[in-house]
Backbone bond lengths (Angstrom), bond angles and torsions (degrees), N, CA, C in turn:
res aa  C-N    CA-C-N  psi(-1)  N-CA   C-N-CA  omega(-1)  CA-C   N-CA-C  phi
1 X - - - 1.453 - - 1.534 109.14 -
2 X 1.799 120.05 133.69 1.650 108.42 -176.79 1.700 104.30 -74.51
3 X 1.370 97.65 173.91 1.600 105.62 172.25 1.616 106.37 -86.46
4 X 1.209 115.81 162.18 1.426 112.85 154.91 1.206 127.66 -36.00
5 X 1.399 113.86 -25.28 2.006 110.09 -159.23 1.602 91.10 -90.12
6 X 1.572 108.95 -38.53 1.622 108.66 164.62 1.293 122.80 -24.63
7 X 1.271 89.83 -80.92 1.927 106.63 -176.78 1.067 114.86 -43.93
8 X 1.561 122.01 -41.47 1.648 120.76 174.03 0.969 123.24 -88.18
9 X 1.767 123.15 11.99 1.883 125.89 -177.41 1.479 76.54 -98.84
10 X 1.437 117.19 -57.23 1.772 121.00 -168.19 1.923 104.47 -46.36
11 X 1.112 124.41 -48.41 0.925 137.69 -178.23 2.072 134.25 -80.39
12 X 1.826 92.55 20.22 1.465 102.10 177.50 1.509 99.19 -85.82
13 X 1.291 132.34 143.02 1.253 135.93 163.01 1.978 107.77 -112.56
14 X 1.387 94.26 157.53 1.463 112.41 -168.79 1.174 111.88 -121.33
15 X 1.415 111.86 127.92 1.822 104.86 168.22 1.311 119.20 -120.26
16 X 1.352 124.13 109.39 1.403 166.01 146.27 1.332 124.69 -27.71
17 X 1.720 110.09 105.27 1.610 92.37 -172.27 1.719 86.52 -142.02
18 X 1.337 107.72 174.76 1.491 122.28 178.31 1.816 111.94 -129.08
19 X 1.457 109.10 94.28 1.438 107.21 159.08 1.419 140.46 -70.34
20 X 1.079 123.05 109.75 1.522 119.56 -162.79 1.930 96.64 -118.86
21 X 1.948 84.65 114.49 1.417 80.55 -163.04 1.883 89.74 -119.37
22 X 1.482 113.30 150.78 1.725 112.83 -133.58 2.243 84.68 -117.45
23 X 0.901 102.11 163.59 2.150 91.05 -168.96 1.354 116.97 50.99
24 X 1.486 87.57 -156.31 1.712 102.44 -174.10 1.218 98.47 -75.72
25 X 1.776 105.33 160.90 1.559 114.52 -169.82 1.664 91.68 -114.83
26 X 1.167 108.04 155.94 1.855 112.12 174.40 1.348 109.54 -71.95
27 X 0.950 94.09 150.00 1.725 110.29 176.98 1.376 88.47 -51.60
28 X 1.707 105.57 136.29 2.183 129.26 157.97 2.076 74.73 51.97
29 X 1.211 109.16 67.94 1.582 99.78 156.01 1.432 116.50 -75.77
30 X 1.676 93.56 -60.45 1.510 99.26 167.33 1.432 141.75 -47.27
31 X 1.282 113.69 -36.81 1.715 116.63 -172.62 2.196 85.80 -89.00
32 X 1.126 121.98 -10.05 1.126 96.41 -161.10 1.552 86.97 -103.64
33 X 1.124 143.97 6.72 1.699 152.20 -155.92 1.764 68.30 -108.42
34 X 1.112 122.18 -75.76 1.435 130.33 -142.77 1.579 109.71 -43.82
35 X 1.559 103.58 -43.35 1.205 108.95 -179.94 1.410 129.67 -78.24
36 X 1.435 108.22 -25.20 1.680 98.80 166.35 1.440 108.26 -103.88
37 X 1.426 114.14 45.83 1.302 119.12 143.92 1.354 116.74 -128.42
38 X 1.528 112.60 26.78 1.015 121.84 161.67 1.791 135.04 -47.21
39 X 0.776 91.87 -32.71 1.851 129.33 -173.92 1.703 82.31 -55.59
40 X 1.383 132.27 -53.40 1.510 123.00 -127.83 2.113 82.02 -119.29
41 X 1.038 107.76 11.31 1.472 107.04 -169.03 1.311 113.61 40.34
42 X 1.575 104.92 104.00 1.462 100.47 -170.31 1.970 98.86 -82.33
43 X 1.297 122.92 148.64 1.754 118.10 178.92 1.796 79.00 -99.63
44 X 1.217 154.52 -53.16 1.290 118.78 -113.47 2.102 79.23 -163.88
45 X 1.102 129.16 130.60 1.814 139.52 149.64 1.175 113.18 -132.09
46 X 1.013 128.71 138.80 1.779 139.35 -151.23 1.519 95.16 -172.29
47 X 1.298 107.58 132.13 0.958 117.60 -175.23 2.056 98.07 -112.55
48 X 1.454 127.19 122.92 1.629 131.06 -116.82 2.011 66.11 -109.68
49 X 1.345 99.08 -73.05 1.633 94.10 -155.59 1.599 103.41 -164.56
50 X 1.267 127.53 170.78 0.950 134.02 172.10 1.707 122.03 -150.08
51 X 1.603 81.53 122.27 1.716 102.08 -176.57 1.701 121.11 -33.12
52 X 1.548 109.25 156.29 1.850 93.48 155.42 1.490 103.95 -68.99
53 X 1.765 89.59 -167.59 1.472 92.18 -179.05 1.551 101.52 -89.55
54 X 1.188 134.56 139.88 1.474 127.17 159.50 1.233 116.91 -130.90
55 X 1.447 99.98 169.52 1.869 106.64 177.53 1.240 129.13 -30.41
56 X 1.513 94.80 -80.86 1.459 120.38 160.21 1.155 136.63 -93.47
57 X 1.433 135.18 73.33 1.466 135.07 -154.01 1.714 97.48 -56.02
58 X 1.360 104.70 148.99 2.071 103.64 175.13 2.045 89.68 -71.70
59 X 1.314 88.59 163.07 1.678 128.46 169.56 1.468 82.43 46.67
60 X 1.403 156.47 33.19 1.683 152.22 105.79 1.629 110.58 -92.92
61 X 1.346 111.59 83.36 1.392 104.40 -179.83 2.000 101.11 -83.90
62 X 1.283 98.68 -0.11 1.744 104.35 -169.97 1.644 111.56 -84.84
63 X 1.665 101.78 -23.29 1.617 110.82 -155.91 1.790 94.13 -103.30
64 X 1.430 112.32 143.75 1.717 95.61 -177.01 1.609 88.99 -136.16
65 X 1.354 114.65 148.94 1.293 145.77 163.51 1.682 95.63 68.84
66 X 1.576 143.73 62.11 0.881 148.68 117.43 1.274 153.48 -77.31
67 X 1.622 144.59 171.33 1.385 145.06 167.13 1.933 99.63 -89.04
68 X 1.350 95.18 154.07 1.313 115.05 166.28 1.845 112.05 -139.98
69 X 1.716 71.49 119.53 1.688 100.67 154.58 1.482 126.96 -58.16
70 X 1.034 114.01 130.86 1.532 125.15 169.69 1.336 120.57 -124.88
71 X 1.212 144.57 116.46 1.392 161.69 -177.64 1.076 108.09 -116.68
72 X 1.401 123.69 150.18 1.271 144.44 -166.42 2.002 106.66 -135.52
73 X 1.424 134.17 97.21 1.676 136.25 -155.54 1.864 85.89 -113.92
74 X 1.250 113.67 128.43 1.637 97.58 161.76 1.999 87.50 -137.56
75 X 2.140 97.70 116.61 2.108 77.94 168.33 1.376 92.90 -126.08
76 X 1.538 89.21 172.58 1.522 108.02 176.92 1.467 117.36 -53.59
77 X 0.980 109.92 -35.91 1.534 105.58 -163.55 1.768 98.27 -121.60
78 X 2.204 90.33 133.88 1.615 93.12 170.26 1.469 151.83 -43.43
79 X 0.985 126.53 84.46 1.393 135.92 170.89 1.967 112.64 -99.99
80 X 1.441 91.51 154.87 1.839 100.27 179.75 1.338 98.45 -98.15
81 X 1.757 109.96 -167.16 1.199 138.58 -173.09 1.682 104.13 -89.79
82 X 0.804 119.67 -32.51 1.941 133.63 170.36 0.865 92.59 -43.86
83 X 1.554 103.47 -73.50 1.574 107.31 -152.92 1.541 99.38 -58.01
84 X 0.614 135.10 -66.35 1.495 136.57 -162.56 0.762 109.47 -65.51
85 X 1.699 156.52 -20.42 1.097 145.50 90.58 1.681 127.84 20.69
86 X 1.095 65.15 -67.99 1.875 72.81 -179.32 2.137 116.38 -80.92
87 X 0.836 101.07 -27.96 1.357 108.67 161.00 1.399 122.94 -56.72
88 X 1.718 103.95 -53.60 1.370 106.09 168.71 1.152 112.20 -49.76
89 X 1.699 127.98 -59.88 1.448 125.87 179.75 1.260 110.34 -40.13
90 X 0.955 126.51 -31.31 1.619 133.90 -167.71 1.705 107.50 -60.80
91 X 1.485 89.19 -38.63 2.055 90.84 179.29 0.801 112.91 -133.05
92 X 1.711 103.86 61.41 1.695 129.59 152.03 1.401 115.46 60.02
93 X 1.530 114.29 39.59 1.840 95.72 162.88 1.817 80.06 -110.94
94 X 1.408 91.11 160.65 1.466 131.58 169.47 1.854 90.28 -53.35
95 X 1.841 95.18 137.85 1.629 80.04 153.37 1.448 114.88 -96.82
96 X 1.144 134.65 3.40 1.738 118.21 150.20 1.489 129.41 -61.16
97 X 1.283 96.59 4.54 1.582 106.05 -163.18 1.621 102.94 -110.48
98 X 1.486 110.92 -1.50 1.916 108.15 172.40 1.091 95.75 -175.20
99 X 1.434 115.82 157.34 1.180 154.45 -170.50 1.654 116.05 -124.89
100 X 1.544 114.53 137.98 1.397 114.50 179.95 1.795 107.71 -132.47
101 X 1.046 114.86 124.30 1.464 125.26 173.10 1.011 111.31 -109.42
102 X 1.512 135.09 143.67 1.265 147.09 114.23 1.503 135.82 -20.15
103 X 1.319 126.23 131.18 1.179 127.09 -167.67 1.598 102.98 -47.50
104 X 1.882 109.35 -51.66 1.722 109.78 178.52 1.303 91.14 -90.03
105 X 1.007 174.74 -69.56 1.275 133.22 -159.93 1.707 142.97 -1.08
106 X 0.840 160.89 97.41 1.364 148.86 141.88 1.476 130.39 -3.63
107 X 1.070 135.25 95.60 1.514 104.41 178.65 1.795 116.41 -80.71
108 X 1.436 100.53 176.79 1.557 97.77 -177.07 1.743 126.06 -55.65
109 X 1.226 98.47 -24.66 1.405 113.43 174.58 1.738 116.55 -60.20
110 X 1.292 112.31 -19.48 0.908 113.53 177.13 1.259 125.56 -114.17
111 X 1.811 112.40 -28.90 1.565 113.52 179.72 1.389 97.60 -67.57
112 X 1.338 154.21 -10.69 1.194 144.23 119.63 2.417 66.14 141.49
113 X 2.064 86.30 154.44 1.593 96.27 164.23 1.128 131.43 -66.55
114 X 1.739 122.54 108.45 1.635 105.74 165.07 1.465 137.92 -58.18
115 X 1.332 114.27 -9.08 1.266 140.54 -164.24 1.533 114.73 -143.68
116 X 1.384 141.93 119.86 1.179 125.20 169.42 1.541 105.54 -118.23
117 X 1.503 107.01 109.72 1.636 115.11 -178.73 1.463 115.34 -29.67
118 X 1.163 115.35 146.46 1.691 140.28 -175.56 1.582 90.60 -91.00
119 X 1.456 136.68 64.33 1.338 106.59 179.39 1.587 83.99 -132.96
120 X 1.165 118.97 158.70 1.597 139.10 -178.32 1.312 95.17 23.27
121 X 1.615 127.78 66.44 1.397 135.05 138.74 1.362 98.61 85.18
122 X 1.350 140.29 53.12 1.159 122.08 -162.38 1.697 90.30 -112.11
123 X 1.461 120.65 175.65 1.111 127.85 171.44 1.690 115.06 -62.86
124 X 1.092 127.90 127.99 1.517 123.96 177.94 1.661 108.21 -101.39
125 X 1.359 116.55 -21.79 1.711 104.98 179.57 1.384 111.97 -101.80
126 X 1.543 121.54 128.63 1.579 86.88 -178.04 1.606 91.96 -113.16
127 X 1.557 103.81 63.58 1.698 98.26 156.23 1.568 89.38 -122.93
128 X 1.253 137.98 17.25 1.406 135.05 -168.60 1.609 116.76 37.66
129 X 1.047 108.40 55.73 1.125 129.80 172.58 2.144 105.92 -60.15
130 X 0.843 87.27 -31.26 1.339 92.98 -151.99 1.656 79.52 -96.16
131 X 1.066 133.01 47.45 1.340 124.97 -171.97 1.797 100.58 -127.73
132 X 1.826 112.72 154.26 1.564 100.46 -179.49 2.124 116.60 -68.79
133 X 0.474 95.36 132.78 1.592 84.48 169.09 1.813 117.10 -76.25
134 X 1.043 91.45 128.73 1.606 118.21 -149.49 2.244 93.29 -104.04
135 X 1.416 126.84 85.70 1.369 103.88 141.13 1.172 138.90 -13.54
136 X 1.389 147.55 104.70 1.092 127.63 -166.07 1.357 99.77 -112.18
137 X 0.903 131.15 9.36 1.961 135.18 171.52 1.995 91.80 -99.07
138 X 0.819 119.20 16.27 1.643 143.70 161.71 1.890 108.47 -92.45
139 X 0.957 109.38 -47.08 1.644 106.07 -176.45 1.405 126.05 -145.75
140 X 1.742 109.13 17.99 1.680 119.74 148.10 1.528 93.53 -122.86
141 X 1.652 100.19 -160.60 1.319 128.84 167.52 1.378 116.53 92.14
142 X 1.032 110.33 167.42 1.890 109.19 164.83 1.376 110.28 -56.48
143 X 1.022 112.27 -62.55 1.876 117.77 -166.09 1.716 88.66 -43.29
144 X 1.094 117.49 -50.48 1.817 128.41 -150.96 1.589 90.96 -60.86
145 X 1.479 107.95 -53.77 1.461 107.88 -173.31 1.343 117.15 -68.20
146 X 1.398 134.51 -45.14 1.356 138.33 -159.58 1.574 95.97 -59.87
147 X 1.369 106.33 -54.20 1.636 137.38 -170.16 2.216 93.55 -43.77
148 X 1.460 106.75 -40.29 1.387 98.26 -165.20 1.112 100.51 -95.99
149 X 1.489 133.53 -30.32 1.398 128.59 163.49 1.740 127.48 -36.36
150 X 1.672 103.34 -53.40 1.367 106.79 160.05 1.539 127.87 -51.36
151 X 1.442 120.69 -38.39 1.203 149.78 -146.53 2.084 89.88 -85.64
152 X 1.206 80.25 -49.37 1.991 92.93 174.77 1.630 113.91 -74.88
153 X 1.696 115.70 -21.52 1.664 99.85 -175.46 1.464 96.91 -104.37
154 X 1.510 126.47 -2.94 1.444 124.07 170.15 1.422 96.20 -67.34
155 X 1.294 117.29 -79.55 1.737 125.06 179.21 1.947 103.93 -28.96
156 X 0.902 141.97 -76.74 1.017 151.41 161.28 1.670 121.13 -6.33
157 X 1.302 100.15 -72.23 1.401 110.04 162.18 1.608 131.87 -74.28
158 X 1.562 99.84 -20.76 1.428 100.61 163.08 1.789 95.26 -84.64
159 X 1.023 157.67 -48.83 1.426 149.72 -167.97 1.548 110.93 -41.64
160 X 1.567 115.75 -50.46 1.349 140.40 -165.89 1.379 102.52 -78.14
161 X 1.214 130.53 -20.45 1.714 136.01 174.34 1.196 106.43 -84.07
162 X 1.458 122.96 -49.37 1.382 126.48 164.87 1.030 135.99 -38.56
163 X 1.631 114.58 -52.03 0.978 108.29 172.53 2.030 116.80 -107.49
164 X 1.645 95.52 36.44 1.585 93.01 154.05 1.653 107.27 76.26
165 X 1.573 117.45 19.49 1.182 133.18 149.98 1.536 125.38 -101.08
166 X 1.466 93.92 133.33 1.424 97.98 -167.07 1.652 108.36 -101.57
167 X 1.053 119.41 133.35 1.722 129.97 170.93 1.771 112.81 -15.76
168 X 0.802 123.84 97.25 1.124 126.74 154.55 1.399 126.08 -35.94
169 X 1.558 130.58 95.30 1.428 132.06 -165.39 1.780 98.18 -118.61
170 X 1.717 109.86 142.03 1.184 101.20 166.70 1.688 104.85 -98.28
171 X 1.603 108.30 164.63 0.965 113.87 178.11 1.986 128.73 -67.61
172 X 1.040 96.26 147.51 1.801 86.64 -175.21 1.706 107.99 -64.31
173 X 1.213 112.95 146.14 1.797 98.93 -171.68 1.978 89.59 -98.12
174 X 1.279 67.47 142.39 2.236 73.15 -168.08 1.842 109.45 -90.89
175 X 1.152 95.91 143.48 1.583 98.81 170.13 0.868 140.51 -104.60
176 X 1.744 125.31 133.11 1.426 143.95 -164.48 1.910 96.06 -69.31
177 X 1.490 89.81 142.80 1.519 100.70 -179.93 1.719 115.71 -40.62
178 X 1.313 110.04 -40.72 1.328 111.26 -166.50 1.627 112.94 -88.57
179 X 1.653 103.96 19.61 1.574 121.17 153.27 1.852 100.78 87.77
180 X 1.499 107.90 15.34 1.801 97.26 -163.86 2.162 87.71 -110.56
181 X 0.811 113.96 143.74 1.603 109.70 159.82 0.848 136.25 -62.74
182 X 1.275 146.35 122.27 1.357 148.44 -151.10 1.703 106.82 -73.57
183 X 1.136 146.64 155.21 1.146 133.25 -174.39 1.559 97.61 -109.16
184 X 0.923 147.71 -44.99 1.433 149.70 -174.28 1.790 101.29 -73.97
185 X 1.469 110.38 -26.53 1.765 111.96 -168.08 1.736 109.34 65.44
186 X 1.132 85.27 123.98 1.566 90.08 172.26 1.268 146.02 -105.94
């Protein structure tokens, strides 16, 4: 049978978030993030990886030709994305300048774009609206198929003329007077 202290080591829960912080980071960002999240006992800060630089970094469609930070926060005790949010504000980055998720959270990459920027010609509808309308009894269906079958024994038989082959015909099987077919053919 476990002890009590069991049940309550088995029973610590963790909350898990991902900071994705977009440019340069402030000098001791990290050890200084750590500490005013002291409050929530942080177990675990890891700093995950960091992007090239690109145009448009994802979830900063505002910030152009930067790196992004990625951090990894897991503490003992419940806190949200606000809050931590708001902490960050606390030691002066921009909030266009990072983003905080939740372990269940979604990120933007996935709740899919409501908007896809108008910048160097890009698509603006993403129901493709702006797309040709396409018949599609044009390129499935029976009709579509029968239509390409012919389309393949024209090509075919014009190929075989070309190159000076003649149709392959079988012979008619001939009939014995007493109206039955000969089996050998005669």
């Amino acid at each position: 049978m476990k002890t009590f202290k069991e049940y309550l080591a088995e029973g610590k829960k963790s909350y898990s978030f991902k900071i994705k912080v977009a440019g340069d980071l402030p000098e001791d960002f990290q050890s200084n993030l750590k500490t005013s999240l002291e409050r929530c006992k942080v177990m675990k800060m890891e700093k995950l990886s960091t992007t090239p630089i690109q145009a448009v970094p994802m979830d900063f469609p505002t910030m152009k030709n930067c790196e992004v930070h990625v951090f990894e926060v897991a503490c003992e005790y419940p806190i949200t994305s606000p809050e931590i949010s708001s902490d960050i504000k606390s030691m002066g980055l921009d909030e266009t300048c990072f983003r905080v998720r939740g372990s269940n959270e979604s990120s933007e990459t996935e709740q899919g774009e409501t908007e896809i920027l108008n910048t160097d010609g890009l698509l603006t509808d993403s129901q493709y609206k702006e797309g040709t309308n396409v018949k599609h009894k044009d390129f499935f269906g029976d009709d579509f198929n029968k239509s390409f079958l012919k389309d393949l024994s024209k090509v075919a038989k014009q190929q075989k003329k070309d190159n000076g082959q003649s149709e392959y015909k079988l012979p008619k099987a001939k009939i014995d007077k007493t109206g039955v077919k000969s089996a050998l053919g005669s």
